[in-house]
N, C-alpha and C positions, 0 to 999 in steps of 0.2 A: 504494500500500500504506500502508495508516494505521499510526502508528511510536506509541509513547509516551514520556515523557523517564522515564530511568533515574535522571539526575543533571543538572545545572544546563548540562552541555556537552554531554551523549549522550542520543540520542533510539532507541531501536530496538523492534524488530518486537516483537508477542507471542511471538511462539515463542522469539526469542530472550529475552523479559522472563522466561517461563516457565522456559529455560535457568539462567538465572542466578536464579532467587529457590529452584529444585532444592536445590543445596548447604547454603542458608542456612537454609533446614527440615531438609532428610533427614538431615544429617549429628546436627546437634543432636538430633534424635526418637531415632537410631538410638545415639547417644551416653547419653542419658537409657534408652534400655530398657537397653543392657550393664550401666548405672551401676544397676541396680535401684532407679531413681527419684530418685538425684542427679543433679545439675545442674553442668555448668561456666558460670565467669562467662560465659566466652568463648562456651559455646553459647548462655549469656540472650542475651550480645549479637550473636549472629545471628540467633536467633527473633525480637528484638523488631526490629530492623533490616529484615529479611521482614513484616512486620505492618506498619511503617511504608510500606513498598514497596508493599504491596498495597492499604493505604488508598490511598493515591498514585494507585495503578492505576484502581480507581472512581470516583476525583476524575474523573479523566483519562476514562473510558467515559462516566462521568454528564455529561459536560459538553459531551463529542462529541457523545454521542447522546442527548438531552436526555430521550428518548422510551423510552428502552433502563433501567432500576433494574436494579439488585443487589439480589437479594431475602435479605433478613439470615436465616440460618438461625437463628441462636440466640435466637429466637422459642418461647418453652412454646407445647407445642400443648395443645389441648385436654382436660380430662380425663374423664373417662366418670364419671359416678354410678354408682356399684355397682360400680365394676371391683375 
């Protein structure tokens, strides 16, 4: 079973990766919608903490599987003339 490192001593599964980056979004998302668009410091620093995680994560896939990209969504697509 292919593991990925979490942190410098812990290595573990996707699903548990998935487990654990859960909190560090949903909580903060679900914190900013009650807050009608404010922000705690504490939830910047789990969003961006999760951002840093999941860069990590693609390191980690890209490198495994050299063959395997991460296709970047936040790519403008195209626009239509005359739309």
């Amino acid at each position: 079973m292919t593991t990925y490192k979490w942190n410098y001593e812990e290595e573990v599964t996707i699903q548990e990766y998935v487990k654990r980056l859960h909190p560090l979004v949903a909580d903060p998302v679900r914190n900013v919608w009650e807050f009608e668009g404010d922000m705690l410091m504490s939830d910047f620093q789990k969003l961006n903490e999760a951002s840093n995680r999941l860069n990590n994560l693609i390191d980690q896939i890209e490198n495994n599987k050299p063959d395997l990209k991460v296709v970047e969504s936040n790519e403008e697509e195209p626009h239509s003339e005359g739309a």
